[in-house]
Every structure is written in C-alpha cells, then in structure tokens.
C-alpha positions as CSV (number, residue, x, y, z in Angstrom):
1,X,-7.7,1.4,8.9
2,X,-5.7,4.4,8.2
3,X,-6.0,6.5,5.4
4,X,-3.6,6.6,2.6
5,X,-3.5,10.0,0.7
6,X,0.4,10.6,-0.3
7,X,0.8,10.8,-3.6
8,X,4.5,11.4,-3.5
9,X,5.6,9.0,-5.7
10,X,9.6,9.5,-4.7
11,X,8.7,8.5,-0.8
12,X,8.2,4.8,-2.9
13,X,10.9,4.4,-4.8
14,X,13.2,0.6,-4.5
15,X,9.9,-0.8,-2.4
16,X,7.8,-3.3,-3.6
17,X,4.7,-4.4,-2.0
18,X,2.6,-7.3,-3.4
19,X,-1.0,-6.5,-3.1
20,X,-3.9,-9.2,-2.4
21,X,-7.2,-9.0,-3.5
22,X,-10.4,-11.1,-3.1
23,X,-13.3,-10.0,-5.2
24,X,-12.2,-7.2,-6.7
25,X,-11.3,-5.3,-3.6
26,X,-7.7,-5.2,-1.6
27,X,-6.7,-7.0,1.8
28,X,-6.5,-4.3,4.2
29,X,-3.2,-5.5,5.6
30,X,-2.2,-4.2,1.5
31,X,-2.3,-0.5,2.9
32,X,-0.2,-1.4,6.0
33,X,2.3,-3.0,4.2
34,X,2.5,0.1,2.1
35,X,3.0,2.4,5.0
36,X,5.1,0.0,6.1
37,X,7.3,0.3,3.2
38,X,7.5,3.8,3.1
C-alpha cells in the first residue's frame, strides 16, 4: 500500500471520499480512493 503523507489540505478541496472501517481500523482501498481523489 502506498504511503500517504500530504498534508496539503487545498490538494482536497470539493472531494469527498467515504471511508470504511472494520474494527477500528480503515479498508485499505480508503487510502486509494483518496489518492484517487486528489
């Protein structure tokens, strides 16, 4: 999984992305989505 370290908060802005979890902890298809989106 690739690492997600931008903390840019303009490269996000008019995206949403719906995050899953199970357990307490995110889907990793969460952070691809989110790269995706950017």
């Amino acid at each position: 999984m690739a690492d997600f370290n931008n903390t840019n908060l303009a490269d996000f802005s008019g995206v949403w992305v719906f995050c899953e979890q199970r357990q307490g902890k995110l889907q990793p298809t969460v952070l691809e989505l989110i790269s995706e989106a950017r």
